[in-house]
Backbone as ProteinMPNN parsed JSONL, in Angstrom:
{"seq_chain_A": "XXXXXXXXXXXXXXXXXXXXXXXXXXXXXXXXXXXXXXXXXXXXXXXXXXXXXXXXXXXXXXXXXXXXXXXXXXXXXXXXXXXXXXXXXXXXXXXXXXXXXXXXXXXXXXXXXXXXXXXXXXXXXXXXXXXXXXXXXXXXXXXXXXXXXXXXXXXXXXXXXXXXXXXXXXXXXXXXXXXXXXXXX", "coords_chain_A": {"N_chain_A": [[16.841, 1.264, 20.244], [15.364, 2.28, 17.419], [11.386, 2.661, 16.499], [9.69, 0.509, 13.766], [10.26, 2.766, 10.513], [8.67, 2.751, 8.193], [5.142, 3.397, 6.748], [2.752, 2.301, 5.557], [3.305, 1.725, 2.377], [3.621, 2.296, -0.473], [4.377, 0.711, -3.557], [5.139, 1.019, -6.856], [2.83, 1.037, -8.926], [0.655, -0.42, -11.647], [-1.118, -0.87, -13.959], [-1.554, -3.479, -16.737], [-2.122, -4.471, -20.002], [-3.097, -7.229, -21.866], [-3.259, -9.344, -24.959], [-3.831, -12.165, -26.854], [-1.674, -12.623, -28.967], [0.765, -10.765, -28.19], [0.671, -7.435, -27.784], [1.729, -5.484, -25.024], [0.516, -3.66, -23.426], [1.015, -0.776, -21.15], [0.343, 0.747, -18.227], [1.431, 3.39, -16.266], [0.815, 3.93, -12.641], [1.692, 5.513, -10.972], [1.016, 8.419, -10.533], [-0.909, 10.697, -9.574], [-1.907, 10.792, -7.253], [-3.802, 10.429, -3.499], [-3.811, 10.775, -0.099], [-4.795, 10.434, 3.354], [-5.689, 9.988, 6.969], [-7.223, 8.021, 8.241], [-10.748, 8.072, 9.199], [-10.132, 11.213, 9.351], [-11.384, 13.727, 6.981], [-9.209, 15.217, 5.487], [-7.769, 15.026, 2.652], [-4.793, 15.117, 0.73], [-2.376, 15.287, -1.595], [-0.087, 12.633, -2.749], [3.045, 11.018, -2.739], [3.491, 8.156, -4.577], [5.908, 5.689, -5.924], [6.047, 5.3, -2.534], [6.141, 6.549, 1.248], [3.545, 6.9, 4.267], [4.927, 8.328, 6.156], [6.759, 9.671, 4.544], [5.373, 11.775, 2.724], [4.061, 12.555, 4.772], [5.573, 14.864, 5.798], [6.607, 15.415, 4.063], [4.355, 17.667, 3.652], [4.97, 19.275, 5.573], [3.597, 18.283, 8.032], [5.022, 16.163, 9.685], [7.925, 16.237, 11.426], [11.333, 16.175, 10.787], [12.587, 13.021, 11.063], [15.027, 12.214, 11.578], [16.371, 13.886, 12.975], [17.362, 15.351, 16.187], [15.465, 14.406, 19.225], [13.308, 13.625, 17.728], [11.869, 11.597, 16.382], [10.316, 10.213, 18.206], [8.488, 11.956, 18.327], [6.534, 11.168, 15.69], [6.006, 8.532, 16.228], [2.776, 8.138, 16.96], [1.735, 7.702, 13.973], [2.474, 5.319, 13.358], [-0.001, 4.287, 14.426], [-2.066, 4.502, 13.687], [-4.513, 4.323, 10.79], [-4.339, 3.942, 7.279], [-5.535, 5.753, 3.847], [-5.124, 5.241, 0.485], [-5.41, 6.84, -2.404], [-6.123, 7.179, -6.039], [-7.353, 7.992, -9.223], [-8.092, 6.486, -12.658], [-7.456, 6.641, -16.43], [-9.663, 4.272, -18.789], [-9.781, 3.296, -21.91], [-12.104, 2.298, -24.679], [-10.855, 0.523, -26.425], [-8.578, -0.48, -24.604], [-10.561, -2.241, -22.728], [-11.234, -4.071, -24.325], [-9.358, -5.938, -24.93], [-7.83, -8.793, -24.284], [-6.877, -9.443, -21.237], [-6.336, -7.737, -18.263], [-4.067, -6.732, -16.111], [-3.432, -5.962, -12.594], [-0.243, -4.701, -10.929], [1.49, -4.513, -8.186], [4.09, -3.854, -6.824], [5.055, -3.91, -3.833], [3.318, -3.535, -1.134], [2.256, -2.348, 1.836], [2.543, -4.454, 4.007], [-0.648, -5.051, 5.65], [-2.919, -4.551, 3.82], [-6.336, -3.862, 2.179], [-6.748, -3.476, -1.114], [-9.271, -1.821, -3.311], [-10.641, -1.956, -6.34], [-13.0, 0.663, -8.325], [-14.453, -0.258, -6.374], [-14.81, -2.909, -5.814], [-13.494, -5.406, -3.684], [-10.219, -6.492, -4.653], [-7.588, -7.399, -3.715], [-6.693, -8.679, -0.267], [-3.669, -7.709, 0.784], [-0.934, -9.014, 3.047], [1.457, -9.026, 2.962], [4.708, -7.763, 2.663], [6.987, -8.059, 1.564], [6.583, -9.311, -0.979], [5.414, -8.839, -4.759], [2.364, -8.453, -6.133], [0.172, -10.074, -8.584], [-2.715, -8.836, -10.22], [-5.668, -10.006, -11.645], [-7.488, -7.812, -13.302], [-9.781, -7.439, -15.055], [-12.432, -7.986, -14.998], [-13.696, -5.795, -13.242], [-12.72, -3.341, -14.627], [-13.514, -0.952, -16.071], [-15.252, 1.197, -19.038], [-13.834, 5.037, -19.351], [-13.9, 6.772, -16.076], [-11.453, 5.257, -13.581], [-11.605, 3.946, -10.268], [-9.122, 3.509, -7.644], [-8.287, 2.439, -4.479], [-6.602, 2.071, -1.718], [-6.288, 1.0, 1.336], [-4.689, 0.857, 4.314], [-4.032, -1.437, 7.081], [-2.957, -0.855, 11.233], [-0.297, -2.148, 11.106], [0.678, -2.956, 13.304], [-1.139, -3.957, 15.487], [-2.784, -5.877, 13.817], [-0.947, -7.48, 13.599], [-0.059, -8.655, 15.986], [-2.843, -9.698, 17.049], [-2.075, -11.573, 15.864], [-0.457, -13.457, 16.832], [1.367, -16.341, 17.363], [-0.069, -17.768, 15.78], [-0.04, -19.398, 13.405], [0.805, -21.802, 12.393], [3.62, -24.006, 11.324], [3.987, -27.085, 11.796], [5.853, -29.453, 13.032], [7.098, -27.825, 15.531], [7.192, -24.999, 14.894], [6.193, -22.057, 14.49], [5.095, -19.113, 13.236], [5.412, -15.643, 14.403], [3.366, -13.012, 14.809], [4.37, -9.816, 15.27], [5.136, -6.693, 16.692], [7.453, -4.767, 18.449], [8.405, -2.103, 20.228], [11.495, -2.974, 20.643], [12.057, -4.194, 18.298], [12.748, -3.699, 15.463], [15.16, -1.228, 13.474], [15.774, 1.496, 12.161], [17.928, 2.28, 8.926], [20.231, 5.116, 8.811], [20.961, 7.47, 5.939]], "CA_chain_A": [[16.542, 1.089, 18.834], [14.05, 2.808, 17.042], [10.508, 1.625, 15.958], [9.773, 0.709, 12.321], [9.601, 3.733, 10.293], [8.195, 2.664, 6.99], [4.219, 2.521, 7.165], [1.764, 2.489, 4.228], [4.154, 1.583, 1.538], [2.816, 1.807, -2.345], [5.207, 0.743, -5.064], [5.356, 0.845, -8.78], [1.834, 0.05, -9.395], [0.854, -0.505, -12.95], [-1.89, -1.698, -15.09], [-1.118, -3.893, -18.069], [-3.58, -5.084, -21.123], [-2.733, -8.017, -23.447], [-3.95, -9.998, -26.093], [-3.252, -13.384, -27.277], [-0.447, -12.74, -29.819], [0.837, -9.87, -27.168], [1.025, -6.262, -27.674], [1.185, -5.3, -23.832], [-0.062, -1.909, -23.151], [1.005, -0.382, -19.652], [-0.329, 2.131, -17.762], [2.037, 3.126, -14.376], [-0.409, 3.993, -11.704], [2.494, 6.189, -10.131], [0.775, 10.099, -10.264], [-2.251, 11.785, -9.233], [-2.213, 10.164, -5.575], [-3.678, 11.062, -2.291], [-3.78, 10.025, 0.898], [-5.622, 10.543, 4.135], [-5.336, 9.314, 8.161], [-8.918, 7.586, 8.483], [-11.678, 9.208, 9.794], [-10.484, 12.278, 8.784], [-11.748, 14.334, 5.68], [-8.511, 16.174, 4.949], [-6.783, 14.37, 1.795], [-3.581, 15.369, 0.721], [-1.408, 14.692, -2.233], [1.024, 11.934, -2.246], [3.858, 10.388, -3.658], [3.603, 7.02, -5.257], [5.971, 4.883, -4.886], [6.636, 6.404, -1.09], [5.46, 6.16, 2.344], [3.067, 7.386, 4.606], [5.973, 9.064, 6.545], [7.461, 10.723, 3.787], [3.835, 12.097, 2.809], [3.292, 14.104, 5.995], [7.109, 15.475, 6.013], [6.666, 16.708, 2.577], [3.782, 18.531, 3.712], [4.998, 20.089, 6.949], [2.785, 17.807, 9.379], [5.968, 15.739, 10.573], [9.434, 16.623, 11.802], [12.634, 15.439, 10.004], [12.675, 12.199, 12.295], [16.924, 12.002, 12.022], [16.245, 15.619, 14.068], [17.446, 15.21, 17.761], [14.503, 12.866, 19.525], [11.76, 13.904, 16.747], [11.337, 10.008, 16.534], [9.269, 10.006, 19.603], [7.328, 12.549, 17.653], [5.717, 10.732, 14.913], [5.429, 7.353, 16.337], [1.761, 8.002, 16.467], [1.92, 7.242, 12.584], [1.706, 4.132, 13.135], [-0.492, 3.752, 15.561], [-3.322, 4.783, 12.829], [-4.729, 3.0, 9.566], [-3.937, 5.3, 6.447], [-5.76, 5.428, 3.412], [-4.417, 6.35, -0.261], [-6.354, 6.765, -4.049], [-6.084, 7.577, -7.127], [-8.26, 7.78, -10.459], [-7.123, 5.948, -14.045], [-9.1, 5.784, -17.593], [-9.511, 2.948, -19.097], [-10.609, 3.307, -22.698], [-13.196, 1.13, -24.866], [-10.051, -0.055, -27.365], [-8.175, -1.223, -23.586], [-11.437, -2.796, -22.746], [-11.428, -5.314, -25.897], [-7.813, -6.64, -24.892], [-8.244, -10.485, -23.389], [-6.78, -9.577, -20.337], [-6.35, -6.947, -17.872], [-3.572, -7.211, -14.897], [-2.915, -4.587, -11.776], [0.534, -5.119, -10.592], [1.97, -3.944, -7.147], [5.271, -4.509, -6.373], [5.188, -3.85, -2.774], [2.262, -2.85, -0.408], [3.03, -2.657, 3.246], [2.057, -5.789, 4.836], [-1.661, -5.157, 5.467], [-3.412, -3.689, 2.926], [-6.757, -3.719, 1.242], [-7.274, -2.639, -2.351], [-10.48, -2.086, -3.848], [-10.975, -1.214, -7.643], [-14.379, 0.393, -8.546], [-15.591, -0.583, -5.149], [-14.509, -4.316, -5.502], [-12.249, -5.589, -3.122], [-9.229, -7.371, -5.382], [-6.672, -7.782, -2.612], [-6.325, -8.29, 0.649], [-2.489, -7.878, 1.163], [-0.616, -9.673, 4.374], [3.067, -9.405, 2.856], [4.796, -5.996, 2.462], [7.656, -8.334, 0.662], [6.122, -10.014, -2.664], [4.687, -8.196, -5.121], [1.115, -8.787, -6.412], [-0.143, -9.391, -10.002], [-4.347, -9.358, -9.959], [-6.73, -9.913, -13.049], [-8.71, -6.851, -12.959], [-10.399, -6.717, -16.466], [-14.21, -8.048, -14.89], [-14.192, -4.627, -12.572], [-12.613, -1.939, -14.85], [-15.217, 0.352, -16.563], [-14.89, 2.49, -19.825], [-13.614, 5.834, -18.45], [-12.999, 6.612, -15.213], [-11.93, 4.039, -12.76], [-11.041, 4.417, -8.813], [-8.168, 2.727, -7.18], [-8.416, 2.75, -3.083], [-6.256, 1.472, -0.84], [-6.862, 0.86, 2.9], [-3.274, 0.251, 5.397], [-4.591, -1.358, 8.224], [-2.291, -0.376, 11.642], [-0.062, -3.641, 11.055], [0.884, -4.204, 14.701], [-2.273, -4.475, 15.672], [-2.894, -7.374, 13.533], [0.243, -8.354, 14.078], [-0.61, -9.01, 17.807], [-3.626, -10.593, 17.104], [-1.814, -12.704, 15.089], [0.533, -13.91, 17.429], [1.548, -17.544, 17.376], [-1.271, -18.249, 15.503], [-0.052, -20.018, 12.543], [1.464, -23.292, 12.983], [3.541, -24.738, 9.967], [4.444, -28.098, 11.912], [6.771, -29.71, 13.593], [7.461, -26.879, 16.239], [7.822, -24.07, 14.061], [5.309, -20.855, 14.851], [4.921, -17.748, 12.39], [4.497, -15.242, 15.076], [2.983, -11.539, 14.049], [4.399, -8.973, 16.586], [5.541, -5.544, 16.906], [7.789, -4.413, 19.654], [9.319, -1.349, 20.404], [12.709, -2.81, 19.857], [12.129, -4.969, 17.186], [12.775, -2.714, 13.982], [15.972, -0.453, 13.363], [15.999, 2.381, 10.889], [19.567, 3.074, 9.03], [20.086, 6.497, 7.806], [21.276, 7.854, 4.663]], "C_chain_A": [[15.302, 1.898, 18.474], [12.535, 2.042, 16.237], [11.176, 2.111, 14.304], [9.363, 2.296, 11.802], [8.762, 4.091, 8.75], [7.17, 2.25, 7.376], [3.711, 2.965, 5.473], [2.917, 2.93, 2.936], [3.374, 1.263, 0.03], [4.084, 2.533, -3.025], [4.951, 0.659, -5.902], [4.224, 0.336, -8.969], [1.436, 0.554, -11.173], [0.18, -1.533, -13.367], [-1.664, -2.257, -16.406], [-2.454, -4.48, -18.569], [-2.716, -5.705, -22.192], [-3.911, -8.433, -23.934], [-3.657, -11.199, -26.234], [-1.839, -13.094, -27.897], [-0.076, -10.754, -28.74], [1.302, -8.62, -27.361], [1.232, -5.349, -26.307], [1.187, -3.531, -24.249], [-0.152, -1.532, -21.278], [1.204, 0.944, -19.299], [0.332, 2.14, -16.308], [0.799, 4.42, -13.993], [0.032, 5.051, -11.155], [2.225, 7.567, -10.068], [-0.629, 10.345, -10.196], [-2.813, 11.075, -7.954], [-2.845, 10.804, -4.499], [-3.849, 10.262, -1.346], [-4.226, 10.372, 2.141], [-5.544, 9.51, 5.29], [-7.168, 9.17, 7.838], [-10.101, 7.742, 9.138], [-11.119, 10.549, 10.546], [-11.179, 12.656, 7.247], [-10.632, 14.944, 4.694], [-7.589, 14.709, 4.367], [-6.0, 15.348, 1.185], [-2.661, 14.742, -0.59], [-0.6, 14.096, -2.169], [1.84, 11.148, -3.042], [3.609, 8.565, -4.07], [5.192, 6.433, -6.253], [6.454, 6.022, -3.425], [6.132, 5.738, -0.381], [4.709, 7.249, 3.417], [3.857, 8.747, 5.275], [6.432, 10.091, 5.458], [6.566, 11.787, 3.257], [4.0, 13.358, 3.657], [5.269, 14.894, 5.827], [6.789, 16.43, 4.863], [5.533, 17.944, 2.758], [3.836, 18.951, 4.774], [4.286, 19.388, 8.218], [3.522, 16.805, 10.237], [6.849, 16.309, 11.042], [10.142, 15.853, 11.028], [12.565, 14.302, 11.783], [14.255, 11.83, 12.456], [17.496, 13.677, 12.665], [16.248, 14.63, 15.371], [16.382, 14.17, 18.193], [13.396, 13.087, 18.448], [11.668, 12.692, 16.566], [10.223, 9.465, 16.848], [8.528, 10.822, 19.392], [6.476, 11.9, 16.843], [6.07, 9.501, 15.197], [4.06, 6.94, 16.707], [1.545, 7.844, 14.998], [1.179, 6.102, 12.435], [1.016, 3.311, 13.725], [-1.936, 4.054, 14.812], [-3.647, 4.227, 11.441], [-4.448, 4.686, 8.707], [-4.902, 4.53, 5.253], [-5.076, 6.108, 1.547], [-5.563, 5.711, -1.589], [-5.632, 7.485, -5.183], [-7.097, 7.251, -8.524], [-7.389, 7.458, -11.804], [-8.391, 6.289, -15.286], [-8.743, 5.02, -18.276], [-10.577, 3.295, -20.477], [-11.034, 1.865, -23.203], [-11.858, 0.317, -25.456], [-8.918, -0.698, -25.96], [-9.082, -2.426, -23.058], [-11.57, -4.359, -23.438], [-10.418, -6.275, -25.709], [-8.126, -8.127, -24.331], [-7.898, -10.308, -22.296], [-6.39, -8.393, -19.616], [-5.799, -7.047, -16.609], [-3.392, -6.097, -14.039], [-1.565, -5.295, -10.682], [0.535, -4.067, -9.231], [3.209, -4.852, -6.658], [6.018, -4.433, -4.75], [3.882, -3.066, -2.098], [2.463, -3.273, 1.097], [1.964, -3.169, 4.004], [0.559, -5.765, 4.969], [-2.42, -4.22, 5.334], [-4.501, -4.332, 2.189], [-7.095, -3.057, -0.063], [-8.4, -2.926, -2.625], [-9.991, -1.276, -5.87], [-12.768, -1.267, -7.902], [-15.057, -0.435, -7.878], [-15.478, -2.103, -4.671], [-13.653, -4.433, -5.115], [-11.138, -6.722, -3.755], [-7.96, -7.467, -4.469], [-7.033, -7.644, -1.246], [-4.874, -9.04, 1.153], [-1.616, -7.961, 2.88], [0.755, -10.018, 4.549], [3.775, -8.393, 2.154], [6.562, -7.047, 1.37], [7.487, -9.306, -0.421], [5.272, -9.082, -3.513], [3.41, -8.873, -5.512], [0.862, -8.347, -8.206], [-1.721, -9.574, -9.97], [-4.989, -9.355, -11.103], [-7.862, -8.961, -12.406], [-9.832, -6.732, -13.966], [-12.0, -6.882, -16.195], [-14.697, -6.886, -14.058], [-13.577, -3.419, -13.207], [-13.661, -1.519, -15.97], [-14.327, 1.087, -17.688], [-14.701, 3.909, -18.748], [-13.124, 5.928, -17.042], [-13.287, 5.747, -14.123], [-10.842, 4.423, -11.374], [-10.565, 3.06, -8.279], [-7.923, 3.196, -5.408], [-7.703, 2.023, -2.587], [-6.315, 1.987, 0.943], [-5.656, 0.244, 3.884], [-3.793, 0.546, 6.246], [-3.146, -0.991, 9.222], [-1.52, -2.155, 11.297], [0.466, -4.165, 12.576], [0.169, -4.351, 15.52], [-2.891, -5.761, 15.633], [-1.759, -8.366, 13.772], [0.069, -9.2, 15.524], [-1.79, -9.907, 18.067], [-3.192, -11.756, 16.695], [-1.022, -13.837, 16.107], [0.745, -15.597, 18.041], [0.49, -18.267, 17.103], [-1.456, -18.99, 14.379], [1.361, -20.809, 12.391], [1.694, -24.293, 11.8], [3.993, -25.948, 10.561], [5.562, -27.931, 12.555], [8.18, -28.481, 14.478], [7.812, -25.637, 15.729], [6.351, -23.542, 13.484], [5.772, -19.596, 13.895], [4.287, -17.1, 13.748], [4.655, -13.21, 14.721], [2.921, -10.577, 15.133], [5.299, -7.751, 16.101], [6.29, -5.395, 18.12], [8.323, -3.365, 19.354], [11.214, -1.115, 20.276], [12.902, -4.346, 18.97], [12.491, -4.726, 15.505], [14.204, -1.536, 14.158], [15.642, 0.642, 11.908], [17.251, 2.531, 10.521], [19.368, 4.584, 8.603], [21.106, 6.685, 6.907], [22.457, 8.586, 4.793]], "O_chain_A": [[14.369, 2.094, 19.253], [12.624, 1.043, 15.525], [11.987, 2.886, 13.797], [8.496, 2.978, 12.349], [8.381, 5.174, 8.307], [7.155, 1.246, 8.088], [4.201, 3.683, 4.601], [3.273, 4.068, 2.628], [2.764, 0.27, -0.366], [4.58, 3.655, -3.134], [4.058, -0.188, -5.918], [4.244, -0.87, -9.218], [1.826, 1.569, -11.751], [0.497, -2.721, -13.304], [-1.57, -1.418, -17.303], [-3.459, -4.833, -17.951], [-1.971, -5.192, -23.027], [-5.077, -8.164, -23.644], [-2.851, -11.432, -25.333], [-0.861, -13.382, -27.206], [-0.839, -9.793, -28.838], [2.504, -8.525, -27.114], [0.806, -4.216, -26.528], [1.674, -2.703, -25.019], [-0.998, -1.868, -20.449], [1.866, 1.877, -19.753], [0.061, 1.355, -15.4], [0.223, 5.305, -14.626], [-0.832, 5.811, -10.717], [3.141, 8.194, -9.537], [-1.353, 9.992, -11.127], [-4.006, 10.86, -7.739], [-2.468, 11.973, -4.414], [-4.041, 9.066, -1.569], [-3.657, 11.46, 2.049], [-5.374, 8.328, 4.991], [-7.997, 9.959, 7.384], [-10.006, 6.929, 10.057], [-11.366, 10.947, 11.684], [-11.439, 11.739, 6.467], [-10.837, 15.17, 3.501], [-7.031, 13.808, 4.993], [-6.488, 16.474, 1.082], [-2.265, 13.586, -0.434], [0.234, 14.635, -1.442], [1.361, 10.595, -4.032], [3.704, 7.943, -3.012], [5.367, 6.975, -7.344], [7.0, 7.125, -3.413], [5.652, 4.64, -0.661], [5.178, 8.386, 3.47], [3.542, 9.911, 5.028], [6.406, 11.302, 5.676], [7.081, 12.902, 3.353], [4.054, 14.565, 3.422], [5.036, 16.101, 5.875], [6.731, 17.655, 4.757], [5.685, 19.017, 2.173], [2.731, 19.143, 5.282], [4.402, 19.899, 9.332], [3.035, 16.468, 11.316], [6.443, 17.464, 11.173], [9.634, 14.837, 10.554], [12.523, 14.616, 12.972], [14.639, 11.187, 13.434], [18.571, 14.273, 12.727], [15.57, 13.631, 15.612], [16.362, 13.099, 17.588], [12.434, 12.345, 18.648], [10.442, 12.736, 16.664], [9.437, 8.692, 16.3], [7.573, 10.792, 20.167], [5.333, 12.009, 17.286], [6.657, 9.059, 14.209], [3.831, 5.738, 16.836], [0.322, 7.968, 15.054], [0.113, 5.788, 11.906], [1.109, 2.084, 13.748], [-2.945, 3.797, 15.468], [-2.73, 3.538, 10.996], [-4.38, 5.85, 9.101], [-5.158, 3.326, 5.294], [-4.65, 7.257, 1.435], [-6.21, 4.668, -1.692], [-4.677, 8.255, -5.077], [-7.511, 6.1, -8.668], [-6.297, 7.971, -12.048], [-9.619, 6.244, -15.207], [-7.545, 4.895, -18.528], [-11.782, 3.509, -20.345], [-10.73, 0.768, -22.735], [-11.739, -0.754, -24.862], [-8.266, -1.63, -26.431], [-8.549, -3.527, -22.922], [-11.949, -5.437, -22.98], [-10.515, -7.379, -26.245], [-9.244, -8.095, -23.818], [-8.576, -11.098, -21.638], [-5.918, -7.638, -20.465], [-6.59, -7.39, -15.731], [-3.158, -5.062, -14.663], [-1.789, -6.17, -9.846], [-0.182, -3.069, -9.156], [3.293, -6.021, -6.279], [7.171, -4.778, -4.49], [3.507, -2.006, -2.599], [2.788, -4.408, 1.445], [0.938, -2.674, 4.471], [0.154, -6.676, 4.247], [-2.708, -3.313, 6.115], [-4.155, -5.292, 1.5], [-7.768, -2.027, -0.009], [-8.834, -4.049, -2.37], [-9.245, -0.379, -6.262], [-13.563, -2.204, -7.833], [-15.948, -1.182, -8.283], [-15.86, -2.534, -3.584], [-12.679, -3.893, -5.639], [-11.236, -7.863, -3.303], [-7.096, -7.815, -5.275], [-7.641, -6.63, -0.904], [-4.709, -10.164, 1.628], [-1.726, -7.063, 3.715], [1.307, -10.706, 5.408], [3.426, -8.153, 0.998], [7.073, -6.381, 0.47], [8.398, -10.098, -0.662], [4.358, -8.516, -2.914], [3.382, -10.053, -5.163], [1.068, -7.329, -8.866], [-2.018, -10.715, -9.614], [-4.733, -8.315, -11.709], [-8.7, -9.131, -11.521], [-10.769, -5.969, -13.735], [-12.822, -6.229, -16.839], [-15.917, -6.744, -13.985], [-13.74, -2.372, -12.582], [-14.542, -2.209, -16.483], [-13.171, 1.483, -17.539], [-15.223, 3.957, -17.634], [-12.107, 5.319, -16.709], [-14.379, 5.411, -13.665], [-9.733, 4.958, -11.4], [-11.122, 1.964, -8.325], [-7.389, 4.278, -5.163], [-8.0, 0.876, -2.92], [-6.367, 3.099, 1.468], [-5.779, -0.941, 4.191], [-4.146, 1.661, 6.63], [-2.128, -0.797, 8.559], [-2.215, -3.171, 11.277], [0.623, -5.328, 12.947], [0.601, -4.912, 16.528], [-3.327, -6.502, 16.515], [-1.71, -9.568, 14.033], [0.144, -10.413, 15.719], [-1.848, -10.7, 19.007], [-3.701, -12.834, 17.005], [-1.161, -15.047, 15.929], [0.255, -15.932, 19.119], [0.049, -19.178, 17.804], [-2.59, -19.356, 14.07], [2.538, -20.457, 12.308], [0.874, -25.063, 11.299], [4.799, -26.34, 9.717], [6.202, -26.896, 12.738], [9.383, -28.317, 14.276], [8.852, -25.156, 16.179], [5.614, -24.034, 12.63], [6.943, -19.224, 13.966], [3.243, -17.492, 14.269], [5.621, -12.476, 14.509], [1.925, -10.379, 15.829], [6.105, -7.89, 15.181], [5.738, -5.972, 19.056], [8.839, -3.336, 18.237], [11.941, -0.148, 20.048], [13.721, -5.257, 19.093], [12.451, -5.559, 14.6], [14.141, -0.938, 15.232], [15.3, 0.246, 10.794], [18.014, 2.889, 11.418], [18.337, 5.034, 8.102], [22.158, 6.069, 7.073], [22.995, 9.071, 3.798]]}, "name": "protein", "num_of_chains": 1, "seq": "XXXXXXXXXXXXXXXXXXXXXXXXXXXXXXXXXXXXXXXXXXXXXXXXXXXXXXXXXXXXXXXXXXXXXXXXXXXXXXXXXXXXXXXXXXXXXXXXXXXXXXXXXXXXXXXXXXXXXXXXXXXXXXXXXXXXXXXXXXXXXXXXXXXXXXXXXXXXXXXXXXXXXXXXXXXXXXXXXXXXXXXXX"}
């Protein structure tokens, strides 16, 4: 079987601004991305929604992994934390609105976001999306959106039979080598 091959997953994100009597006003998050392996310097343009994988392919630094064993090529991937950004603006007449939400409809399993330096998630479930009240950290002008994908089977491993909902029945957070299938297209 092959490992997982989806890592650092960002979907459909998207800032909304209401009011009481509700005009929503939404802003998708989805262009001017990049992304970067972590302690390096070299960032890189990237797709939003996508994945880290698809990322380096598009820019020549993977192999097509449904190529002969190229598999066993980029399973260092995910053996590294990834990081991805982007910049938004946020005018004064958004500002004024009563409320201010940042949606994510998928972020792969463990993930911190920061906005403008404040950390507003730390994500631990690559299947629910996330809605967050951002409106006490966004700023007239421009405002920075960071995310941080830790390696997840890492934590996964630490995690391991470490949360105990009762009556014999263990959540346990593991990675294996043949625990994950890819289909192809």
């Amino acid at each position: 079987m092959m490992r997982k091959l989806l890592y650092g997953l960002v979907c459909c994100c998207s800032l909304a601004y209401g009011q009481n009597q509700d005009t929503s006003d939404v802003l998708m998050l989805n262009d001017d991305w990049s992304f970067s392996q972590v302690g390096t310097e070299k960032w890189l343009p990237a797709t939003v929604p996508g994945t880290v994988h698809q990322d380096l392919i598009h820019h020549k630094l993977l192999p097509d992994p449904f190529y002969g064993t190229n598999e066993k090529k980029i399973q260092w991937v995910e053996d590294e934390d990834w990081e991805y950004k982007t910049c938004f603006i946020v005018t004064e007449e958004q500002l004024k609105r009563d409320a201010a939400q940042l949606f994510f409809e998928g972020l792969d399993t463990y993930a911190d976001v920061y906005l403008n330096g404040s950390l507003v998630l730390k994500s631990d479930n690559m299947f629910v999306g996330y809605t967050l009240p951002v409106k006490s950290v966004l700023r007239k002008g421009e405002n920075h959106l960071y995310i941080y994908f830790h390696i997840s089977c890492v934590i996964g491993f630490n995690l391991s039979g470490s949360v105990d909902l009762g009556g014999n029945h263990l959540i346990e957070g593991r990675c294996g080598v043949d625990d994950f299938s890819v289909g192809t297209a």
